[in-house]
C-alpha positions as CSV (number, residue, x, y, z in Angstrom):
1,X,0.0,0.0,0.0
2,X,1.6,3.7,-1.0
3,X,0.3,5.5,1.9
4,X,0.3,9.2,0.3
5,X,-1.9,11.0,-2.1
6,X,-5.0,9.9,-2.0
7,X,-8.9,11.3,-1.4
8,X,-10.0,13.2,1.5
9,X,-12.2,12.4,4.2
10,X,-13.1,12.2,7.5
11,X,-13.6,9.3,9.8
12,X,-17.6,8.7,11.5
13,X,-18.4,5.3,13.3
14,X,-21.4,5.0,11.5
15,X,-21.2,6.3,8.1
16,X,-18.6,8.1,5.7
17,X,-18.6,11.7,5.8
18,X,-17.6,13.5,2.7
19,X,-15.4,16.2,3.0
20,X,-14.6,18.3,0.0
21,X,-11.1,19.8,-0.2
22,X,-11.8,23.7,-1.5
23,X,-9.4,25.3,-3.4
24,X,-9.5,28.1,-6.2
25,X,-6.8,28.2,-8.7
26,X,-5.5,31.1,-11.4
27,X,-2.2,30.7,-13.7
28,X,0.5,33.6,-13.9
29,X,1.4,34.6,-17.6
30,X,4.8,33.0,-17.7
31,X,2.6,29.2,-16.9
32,X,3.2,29.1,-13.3
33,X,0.3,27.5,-12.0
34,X,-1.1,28.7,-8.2
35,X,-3.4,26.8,-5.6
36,X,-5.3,28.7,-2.9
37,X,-6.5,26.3,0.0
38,X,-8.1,28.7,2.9
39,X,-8.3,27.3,6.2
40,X,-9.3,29.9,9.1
41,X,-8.9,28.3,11.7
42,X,-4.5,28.5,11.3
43,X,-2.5,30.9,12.1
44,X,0.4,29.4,9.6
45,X,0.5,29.5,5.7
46,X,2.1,26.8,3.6
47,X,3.6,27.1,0.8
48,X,4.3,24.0,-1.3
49,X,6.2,24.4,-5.1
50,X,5.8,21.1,-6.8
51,X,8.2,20.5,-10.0
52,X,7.5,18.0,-12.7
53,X,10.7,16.3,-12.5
54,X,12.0,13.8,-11.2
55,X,14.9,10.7,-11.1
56,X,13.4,9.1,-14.7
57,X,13.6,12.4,-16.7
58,X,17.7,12.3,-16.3
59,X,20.3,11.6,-18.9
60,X,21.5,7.4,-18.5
61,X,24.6,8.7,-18.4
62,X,24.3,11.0,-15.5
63,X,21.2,10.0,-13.3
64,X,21.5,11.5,-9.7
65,X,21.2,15.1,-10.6
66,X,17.2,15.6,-9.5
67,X,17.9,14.3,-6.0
68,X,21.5,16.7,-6.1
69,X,19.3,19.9,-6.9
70,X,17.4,18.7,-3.9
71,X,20.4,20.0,-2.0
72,X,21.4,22.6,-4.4
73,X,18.2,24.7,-4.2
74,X,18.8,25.0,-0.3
75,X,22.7,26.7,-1.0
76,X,21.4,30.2,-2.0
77,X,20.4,31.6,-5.0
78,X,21.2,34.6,-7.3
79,X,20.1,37.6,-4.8
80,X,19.8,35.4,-1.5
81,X,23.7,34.0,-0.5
82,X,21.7,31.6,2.4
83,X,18.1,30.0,2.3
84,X,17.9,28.9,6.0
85,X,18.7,31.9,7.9
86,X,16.1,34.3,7.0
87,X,13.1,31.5,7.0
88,X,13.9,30.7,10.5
89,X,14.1,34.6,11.4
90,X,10.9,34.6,10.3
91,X,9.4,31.8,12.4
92,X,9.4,29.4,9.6
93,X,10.7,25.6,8.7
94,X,11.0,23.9,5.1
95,X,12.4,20.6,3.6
96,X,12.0,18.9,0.8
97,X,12.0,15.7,-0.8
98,X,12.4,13.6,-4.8
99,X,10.9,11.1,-5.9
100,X,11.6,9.3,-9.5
101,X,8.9,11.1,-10.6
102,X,8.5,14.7,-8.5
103,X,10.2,17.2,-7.1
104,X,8.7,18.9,-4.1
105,X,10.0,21.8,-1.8
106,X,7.7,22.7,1.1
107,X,7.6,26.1,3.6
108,X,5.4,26.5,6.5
109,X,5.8,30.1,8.3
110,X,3.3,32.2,10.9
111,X,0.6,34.2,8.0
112,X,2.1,37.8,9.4
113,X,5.5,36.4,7.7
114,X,3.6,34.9,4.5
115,X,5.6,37.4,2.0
116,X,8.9,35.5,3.0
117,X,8.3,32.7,1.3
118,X,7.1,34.6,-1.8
119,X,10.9,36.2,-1.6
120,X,12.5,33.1,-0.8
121,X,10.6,30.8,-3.3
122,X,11.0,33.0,-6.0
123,X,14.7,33.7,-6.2
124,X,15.8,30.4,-6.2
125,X,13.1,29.6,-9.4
126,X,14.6,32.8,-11.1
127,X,18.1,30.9,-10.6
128,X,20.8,29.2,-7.8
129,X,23.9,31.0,-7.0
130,X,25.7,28.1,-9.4
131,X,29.3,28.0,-8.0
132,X,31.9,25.6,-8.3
133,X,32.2,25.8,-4.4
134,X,28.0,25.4,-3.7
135,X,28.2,22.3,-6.2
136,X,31.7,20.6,-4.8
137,X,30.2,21.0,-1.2
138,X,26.7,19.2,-2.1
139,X,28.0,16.9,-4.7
140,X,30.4,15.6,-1.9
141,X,27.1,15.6,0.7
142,X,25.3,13.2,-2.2
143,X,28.2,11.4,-2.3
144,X,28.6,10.6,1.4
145,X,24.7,9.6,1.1
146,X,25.3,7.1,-1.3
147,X,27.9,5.4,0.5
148,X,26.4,5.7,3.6
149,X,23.0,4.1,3.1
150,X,23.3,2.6,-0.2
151,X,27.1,1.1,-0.2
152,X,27.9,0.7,3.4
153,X,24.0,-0.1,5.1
154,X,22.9,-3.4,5.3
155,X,20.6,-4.2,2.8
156,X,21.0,-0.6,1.3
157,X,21.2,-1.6,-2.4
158,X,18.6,-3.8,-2.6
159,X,16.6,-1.5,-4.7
160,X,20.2,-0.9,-6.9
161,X,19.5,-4.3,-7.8
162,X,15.4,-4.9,-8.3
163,X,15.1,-2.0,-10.5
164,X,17.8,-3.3,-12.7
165,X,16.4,-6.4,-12.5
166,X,12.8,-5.5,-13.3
167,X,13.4,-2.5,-15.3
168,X,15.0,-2.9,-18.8
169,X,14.3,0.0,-20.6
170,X,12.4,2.6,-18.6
171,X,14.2,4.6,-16.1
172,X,12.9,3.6,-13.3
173,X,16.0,1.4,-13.1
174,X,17.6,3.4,-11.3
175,X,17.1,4.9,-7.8
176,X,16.5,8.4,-7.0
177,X,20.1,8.8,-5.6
178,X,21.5,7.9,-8.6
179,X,22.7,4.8,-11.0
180,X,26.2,5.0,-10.1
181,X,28.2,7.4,-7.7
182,X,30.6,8.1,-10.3
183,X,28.0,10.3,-11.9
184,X,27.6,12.5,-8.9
185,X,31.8,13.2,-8.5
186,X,31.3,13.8,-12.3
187,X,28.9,16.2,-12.1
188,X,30.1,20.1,-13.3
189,X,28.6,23.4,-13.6
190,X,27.8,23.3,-17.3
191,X,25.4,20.1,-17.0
192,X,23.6,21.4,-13.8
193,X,22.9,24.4,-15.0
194,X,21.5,22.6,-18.2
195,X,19.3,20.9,-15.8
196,X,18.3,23.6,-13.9
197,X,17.3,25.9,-16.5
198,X,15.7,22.8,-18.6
199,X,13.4,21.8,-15.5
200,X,13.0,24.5,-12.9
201,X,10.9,26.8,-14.6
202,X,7.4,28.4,-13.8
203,X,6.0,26.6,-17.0
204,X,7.0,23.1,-15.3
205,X,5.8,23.8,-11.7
206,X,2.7,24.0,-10.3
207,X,2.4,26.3,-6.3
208,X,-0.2,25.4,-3.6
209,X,-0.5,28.0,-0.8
210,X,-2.6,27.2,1.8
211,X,-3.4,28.9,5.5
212,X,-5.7,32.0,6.7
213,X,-5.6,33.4,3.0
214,X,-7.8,34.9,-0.1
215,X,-6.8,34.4,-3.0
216,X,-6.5,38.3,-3.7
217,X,-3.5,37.8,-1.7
218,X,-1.8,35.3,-2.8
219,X,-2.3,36.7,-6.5
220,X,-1.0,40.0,-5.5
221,X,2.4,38.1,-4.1
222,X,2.5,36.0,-7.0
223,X,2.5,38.8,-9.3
224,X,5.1,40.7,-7.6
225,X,8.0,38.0,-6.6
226,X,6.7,35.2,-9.3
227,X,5.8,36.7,-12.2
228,X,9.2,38.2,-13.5
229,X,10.6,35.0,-13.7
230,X,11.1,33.7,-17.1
231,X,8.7,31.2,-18.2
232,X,11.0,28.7,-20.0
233,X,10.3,25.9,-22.1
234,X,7.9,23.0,-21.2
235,X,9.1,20.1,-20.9
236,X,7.7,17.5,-22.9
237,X,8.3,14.0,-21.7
238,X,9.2,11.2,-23.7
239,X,10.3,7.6,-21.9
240,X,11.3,4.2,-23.0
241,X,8.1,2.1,-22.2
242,X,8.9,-1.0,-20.5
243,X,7.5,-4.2,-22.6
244,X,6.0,-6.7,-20.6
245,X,7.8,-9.2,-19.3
246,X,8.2,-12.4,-20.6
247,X,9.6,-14.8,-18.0
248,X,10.2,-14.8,-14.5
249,X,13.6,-13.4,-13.2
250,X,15.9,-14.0,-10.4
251,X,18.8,-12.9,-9.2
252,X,21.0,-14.2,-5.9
253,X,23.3,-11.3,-4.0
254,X,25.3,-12.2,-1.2
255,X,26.5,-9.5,1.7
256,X,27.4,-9.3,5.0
257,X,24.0,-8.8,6.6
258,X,22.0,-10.6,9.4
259,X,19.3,-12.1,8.4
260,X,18.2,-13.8,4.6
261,X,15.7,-11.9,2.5
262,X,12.8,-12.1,0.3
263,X,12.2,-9.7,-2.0
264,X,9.4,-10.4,-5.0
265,X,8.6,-7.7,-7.4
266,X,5.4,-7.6,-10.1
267,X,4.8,-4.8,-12.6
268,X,1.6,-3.0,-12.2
269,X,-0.5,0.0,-13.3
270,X,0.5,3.5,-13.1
271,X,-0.6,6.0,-10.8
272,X,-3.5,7.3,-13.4
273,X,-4.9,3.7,-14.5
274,X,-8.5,2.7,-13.1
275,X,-7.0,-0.5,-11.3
276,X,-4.5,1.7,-9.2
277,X,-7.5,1.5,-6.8
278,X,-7.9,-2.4,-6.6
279,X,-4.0,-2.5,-6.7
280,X,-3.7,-0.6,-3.5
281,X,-6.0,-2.6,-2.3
282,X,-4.1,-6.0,-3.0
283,X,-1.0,-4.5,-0.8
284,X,-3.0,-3.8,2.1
285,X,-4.5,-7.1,2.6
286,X,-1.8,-9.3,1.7
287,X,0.5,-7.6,3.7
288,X,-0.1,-4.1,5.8
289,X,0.2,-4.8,9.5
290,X,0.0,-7.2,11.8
291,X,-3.7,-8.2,10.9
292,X,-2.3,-8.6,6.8
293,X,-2.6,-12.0,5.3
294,X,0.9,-12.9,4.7
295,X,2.4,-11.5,8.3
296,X,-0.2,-13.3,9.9
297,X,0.0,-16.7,7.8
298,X,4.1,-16.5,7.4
299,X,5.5,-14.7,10.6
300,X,2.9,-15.6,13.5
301,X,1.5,-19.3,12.0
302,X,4.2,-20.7,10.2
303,X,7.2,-18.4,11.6
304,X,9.0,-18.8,8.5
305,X,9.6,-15.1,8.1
306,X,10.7,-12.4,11.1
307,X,8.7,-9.9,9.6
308,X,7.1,-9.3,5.7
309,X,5.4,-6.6,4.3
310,X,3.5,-5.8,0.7
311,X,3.6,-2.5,-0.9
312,X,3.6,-0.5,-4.1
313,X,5.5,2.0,-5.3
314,X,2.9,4.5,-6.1
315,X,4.5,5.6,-9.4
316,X,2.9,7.6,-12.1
317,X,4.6,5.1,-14.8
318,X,3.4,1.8,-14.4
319,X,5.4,0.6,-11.2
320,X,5.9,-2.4,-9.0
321,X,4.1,-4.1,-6.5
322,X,6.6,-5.5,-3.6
323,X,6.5,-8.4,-1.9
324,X,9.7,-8.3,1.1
325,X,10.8,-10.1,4.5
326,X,13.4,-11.0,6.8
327,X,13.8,-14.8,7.1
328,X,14.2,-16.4,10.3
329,X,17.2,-18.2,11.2
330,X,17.0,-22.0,10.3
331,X,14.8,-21.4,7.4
332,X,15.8,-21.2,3.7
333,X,15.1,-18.6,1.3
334,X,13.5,-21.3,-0.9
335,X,11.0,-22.5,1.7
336,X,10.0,-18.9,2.2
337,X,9.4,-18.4,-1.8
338,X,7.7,-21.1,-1.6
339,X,5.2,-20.0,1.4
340,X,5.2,-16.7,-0.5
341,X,4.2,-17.9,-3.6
342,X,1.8,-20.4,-2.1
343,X,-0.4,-17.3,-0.5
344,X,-0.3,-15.6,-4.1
345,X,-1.4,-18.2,-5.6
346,X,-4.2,-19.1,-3.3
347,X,-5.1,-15.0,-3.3
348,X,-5.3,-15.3,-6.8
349,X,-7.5,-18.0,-6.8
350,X,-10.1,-17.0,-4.3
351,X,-10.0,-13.6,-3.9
352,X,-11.2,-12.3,-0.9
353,X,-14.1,-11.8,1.8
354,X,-16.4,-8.6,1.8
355,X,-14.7,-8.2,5.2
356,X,-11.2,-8.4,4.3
357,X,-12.1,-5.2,1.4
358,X,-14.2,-3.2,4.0
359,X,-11.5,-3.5,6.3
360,X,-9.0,-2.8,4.2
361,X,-11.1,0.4,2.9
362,X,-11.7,1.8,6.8
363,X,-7.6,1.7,7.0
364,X,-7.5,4.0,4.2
365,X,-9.9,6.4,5.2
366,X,-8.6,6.1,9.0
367,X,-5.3,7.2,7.7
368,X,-6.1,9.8,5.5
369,X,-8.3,12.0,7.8
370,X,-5.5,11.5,9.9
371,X,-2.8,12.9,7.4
372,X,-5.6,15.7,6.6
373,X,-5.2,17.6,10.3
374,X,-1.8,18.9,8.4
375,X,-1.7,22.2,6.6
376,X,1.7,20.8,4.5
377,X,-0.1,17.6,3.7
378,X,-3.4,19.3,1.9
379,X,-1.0,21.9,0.7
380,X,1.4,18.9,-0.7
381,X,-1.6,16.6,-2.4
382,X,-3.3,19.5,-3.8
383,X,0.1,20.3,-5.9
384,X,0.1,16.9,-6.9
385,X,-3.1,16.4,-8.3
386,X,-3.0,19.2,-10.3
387,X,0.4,18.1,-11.6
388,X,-1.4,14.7,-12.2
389,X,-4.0,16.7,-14.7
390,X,-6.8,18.5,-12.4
391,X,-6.2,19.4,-8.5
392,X,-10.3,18.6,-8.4
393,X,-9.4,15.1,-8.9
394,X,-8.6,14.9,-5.0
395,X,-12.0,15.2,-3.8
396,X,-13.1,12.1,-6.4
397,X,-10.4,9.6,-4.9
398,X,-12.5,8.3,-2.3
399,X,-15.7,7.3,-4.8
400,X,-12.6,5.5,-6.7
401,X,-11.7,3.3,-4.1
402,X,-15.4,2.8,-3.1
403,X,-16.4,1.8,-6.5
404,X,-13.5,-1.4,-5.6
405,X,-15.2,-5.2,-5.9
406,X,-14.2,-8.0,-4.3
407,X,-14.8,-9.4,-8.1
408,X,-12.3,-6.6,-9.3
409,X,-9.4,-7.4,-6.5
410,X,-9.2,-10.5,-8.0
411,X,-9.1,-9.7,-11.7
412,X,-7.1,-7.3,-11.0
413,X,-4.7,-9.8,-8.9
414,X,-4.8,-12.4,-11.9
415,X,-3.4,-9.8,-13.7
416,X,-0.4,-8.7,-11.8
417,X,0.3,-12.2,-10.0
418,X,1.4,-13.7,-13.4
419,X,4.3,-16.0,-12.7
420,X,6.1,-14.3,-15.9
421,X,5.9,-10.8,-14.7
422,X,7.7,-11.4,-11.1
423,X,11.0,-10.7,-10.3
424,X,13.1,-12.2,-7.2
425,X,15.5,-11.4,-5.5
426,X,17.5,-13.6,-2.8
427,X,19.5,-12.0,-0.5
428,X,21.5,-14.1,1.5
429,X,23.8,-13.5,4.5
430,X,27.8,-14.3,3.6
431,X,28.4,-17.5,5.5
């Protein structure tokens, strides 16, 4: 289950409650496209600035470089020498974060201190202060990340090795820190700048601000600290699709780690295809807590695994659906692939209860109206739905998943669970 960006609603013991996200929305001249969420009852403002790029729209030959701009937008920009400093004199906090599809930078500040983030937001979108200093310092940061939790972590490039394994053509076969580490120390001015100016424009990014606001206001900022800005060219985006796969794949790595692992991987739908919903479903049956199918079956019953989880990915391309655990000591990686591919089988073949898919829906909702109560998080899924095609789309999520069969989770499982489109990977301990 991919636990972000869904519908929104509340919880009611009884019955569901609708609860329609508002929002009003106008576009600056140079394609900038602004959000306005108003929530009295908050005395902050968020500001979130969603870019459509991400680790799969980078050159083969030099992936890493979406995930290095996350740390290169925070070492000033043309007119600003520092980023942190005059946020936090203002009361505010901000991070960020990149996926293989997004790029997202998020500010939350008291509303008396909105115009900050305007000034702040705005001069690094114009440009960075591109240095040969600010990119040696954070190319050698992303190059201590690498080696410290994908080289040197236990189990750290697992997903170095299932995306190549899965992926043979699209670029989700790499991970968002990069293919290799050499193209991070390889990385100069010339090419980051290229990507900055290709990518980081108002035409490519869409703004959600959200708080105590009109959206008189927020146009009247925009226009001042936003509008200026170039507009650039839009990006036009055109991957490698991945052909199906054909046979089942496997791989063995061995490391010094404690413990055996599992880890089984299926291609599934993308983040706009009509079975995303029975898809997210799948995961959190089979294995989303304690109460899941396989942790249930596989850790407490059979104690063949130490713990085992199913997820998805959540990608906009079509992505993968995950199947992972720890094996306990004195069992084999064959018997738990077995016992793994036993329950998928037996999912496959009978589907399951009306209980199982009600429970499985009241987890949703429980967890969304939960991740509602934040400002950033409506500011955040607002941004991406309206980079997804229409921000309106977040308030028809919920009839999506509602809409979900028993009768369509298992179709929908046939589909995925083919025995052709998995991909293993063992992971043994060194002995």
């Amino acid at each position: 289950m991919n636990a972000s960006l869904r519908g929104r609603f509340s919880v009611h013991p009884i019955s569901y409650l609708w609860q329609m996200l508002t929002f009003e929305r106008f576009t600056l001249e140079n394609g900038l496209r602004v959000l306005v969420h108003q929530d009295t009852a908050t005395p902050m403002v968020a500001m979130n600035i969603l870019y459509d790029v991400g680790a799969r729209d980078e050159d083969p030959g030099r992936t890493g470089f979406a995930h290095l701009f996350e740390h290169l937008m925070f070492g000033g920009s043309v007119n600003i020498p520092t980023y942190d400093e005059p946020l936090q004199m203002a009361g505010g906090e901000n991070n960020a974060y990149t996926t293989n599809d997004i790029t997202n930078y998020y500010i939350q500040l008291p509303l008396q201190n909105m115009e900050t983030a305007f000034w702040l937001e705005s001069d690094r979108m114009l440009s960075l202060a591109f240095s040969d200093k600010s990119l040696d310092v954070q190319r050698k940061v992303v190059s201590e990340e690498f080696k410290e939790h994908y080289l040197n972590k236990p189990y750290g490039d697992v997903w170095h090795h299932l995306r190549l394994l899965a992926y043979k053509q699209h670029p989700y076969q790499w991970m968002t820190i990069g293919m290799n580490l050499k193209h991070i120390e390889d990385a100069n001015l010339e090419d980051v700048k290229a990507f900055f100016f290709k990518h980081y424009r108002p035409v490519n990014a869409v703004m959600c601000v959200a708080g105590n606001v009109t959206v008189a206001q927020v146009k009247e900022l925009a226009e001042k600290w936003f509008a200026p800005i170039p507009e650039g060219e839009k990006y036009v985006r055109s991957l490698p699709i991945e052909p199906a796969q054909q046979d089942a794949r496997m791989e063995t790595v061995y490391a010094d780690v404690p413990l055996d692992a599992l880890y089984k991987v299926w291609h599934m739908v993308g983040r706009l295809s009509p079975t995303y919903y029975a898809s997210d479903l799948i995961t959190e049956v089979l294995g989303n807590g304690y109460a899941s199918r396989l942790y249930q079956r596989l850790v407490k019953e059979r104690e063949i695994f130490s713990n085992i989880s199913c997820y998805h990915m959540g990608s906009l391309d079509p992505g993968l659906l995950v199947v992972e655990g720890k094996v306990r000591e004195g069992k084999t990686l064959e018997e738990a692939n077995e016992a793994v591919e036993n329950e998928i089988s037996l999912f496959v073949a009978e589907g399951i209860t009306d209980i199982e898919l009600q429970k499985a829906v009241n987890k949703i909702e429980a967890m969304i109206a939960f991740e509602d109560m934040s400002l950033l998080s409506r500011a955040n899924n607002l941004a991406f739905y309206e980079l997804l095609g229409d921000a309106e789309w977040i308030n028809k999520e919920w009839e999506k998943y509602k809409e979900v069969t028993t009768a369509s989770i298992k179709e929908t499982a046939a589909a995925i669970f083919k025995p052709q489109n998995c991909s293993t990977l063992f992971y043994r301990k060194k002995i």
